[in-house]
matplotlib code that plots the C-alpha trace (Angstrom):
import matplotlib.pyplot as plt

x = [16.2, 13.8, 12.0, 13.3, 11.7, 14.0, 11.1, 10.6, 11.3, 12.5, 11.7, 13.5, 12.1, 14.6, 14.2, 14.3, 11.3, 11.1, 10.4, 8.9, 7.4, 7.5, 8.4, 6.2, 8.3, 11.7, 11.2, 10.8, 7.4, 7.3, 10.1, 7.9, 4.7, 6.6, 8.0, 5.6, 3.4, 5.5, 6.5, 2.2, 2.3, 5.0, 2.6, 0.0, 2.1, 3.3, -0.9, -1.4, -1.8, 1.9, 4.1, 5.9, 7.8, 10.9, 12.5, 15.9, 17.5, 14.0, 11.5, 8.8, 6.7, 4.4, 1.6, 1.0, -2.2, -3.9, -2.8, -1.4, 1.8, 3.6, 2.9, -0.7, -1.5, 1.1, 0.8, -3.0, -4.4, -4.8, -1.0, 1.7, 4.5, 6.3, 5.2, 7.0, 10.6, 9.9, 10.3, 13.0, 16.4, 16.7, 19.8, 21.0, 22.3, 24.9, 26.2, 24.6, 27.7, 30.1, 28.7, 30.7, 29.4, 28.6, 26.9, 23.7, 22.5, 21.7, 22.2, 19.8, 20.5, 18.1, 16.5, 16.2, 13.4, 15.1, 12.5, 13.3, 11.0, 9.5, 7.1, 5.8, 7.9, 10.6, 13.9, 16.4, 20.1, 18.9, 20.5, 19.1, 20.6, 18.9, 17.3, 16.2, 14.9, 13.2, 11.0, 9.5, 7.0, 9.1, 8.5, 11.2, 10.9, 12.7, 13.4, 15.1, 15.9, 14.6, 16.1, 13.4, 14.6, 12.4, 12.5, 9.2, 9.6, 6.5, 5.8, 5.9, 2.6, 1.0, -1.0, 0.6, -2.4, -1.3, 1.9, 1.8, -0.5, 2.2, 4.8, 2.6, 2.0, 5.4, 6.6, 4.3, 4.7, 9.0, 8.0, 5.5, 8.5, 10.4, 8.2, 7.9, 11.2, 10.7, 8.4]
y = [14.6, 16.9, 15.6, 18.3, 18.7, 20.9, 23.3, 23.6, 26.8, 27.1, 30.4, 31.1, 33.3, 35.4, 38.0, 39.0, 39.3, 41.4, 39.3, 41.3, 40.1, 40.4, 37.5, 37.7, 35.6, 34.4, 30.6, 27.6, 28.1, 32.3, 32.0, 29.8, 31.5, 34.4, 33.6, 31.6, 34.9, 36.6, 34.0, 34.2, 37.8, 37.1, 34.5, 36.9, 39.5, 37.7, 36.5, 40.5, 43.1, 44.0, 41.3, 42.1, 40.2, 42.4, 40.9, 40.9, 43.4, 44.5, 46.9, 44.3, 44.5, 42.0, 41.7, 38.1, 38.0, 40.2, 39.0, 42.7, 43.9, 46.8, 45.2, 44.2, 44.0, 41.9, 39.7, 38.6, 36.0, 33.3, 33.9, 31.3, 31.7, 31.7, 35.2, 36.7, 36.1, 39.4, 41.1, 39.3, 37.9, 34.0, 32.5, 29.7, 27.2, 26.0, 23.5, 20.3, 21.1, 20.3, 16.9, 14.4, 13.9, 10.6, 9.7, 8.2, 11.0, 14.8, 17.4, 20.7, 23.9, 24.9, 27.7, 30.3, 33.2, 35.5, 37.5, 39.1, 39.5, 42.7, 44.9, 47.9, 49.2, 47.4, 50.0, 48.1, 48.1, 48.0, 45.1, 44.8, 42.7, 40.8, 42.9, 42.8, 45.6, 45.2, 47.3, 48.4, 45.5, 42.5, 42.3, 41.7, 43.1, 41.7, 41.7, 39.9, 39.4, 35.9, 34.9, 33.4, 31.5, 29.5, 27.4, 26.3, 24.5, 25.0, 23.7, 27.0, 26.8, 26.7, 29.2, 33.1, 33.0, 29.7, 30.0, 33.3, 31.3, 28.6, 31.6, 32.6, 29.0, 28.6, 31.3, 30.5, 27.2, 28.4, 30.1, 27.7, 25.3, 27.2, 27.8, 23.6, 24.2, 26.1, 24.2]
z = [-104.4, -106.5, -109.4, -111.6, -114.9, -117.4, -117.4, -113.6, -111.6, -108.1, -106.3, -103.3, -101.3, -98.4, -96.3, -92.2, -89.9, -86.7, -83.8, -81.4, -77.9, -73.9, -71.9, -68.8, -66.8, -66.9, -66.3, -69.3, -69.5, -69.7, -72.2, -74.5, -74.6, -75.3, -77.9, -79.7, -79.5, -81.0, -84.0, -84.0, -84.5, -87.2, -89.4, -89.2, -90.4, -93.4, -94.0, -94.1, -96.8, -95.2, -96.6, -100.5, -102.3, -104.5, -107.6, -107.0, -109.5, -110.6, -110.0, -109.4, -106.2, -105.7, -102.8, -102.4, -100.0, -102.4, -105.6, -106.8, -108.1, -110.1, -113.4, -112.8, -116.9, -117.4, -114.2, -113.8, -111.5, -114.8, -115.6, -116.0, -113.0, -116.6, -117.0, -114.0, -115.9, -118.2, -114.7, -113.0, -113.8, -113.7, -112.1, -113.8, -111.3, -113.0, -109.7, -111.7, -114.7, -112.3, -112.1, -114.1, -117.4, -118.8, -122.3, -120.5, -118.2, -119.2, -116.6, -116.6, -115.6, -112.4, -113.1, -110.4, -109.3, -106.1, -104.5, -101.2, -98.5, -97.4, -94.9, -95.8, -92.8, -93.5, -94.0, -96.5, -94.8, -91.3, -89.0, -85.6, -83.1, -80.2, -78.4, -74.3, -72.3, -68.6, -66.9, -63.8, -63.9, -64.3, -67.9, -70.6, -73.9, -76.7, -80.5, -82.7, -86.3, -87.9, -91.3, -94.0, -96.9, -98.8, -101.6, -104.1, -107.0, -109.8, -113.1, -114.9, -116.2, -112.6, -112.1, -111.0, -107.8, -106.9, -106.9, -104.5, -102.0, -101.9, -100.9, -98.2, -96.8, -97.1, -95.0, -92.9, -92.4, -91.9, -89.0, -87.2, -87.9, -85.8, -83.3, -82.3, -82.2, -79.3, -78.1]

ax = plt.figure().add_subplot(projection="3d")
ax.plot(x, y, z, "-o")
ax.set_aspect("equal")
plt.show()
């Protein structure tokens, strides 16, 4: 269970990333190095000046590795993660009303940041299917969509910096999760 405070925001980060790789050869071992190159390739994509996160309903682009976004008066590096709710819409979570009430115990609303996960060559609407293609030298090339959903919870007076390092790490951390699953 989360220690929620009733001040505490979770940010969920979604989004798909292109995993893209060659499988060498075709037994256990090929399979695996194949594809934990290519969730590699993925972590350093998000770690690059490529990945954006997108307010949901907002015009908000935000750069995380660099610490830049569209409103770059308004969202400095010694902002609150409070300030980013000018921007974006907060879903209230209102699951925890549905809990029975009693007279000793208060329930919060869970307040809610959705960004989505971009690329810079990311095309919204586009949904790829596994992909495998072999060629003349016994190599297989494949791609495949992976899903990313993250959740962070912050104080809301944490830092803005801080809090888009911790989105990074945590994608990151997603993937390498997935690829000792693999493993």
């Amino acid at each position: 269970m989360l220690p929620l405070d009733t001040e505490d925001l979770l940010f969920r980060i979604k989004g798909r990333i292109r995993l893209d790789g060659f499988l060498h050869k075709t037994d256990e071992k090929g399979l695996t190095k194949g594809f934990s190159e290519a969730i590699t390739e993925a972590i350093n994509k998000v770690n690059s000046q490529a990945s954006i996160l997108v307010g949901i309903e907002s015009t908000l682009f935000i750069w995380p590795t660099t610490h830049v976004s569209t409103q770059a008066s308004e969202l400095v590096e010694n902002s609150s993660c409070k300030a980013i709710l000018k921007f974006v819409p907060v879903e209230v979570n209102d699951i925890l009303k549905k809990i029975p009430k009693k007279k000793c115990v208060k329930v919060e609303p869970v307040r809610v940041v959705n960004l989505d996960l971009m690329f810079e060559t990311t095309r919204p609407g586009t949904v790829e299917t596994v992909y495998i293609q072999h060629d003349s030298k016994a190599n297989y090339h494949f791609k495949m969509i992976l899903p990313i959903d993250v959740v962070i919870l912050v104080n809301p007076d944490d830092s803005w910096t801080k809090l888009q390092d911790q989105i990074v790490e945590s994608i990151s951390s997603q993937l390498t999760d997935m690829d000792k699953c693999i493993q």
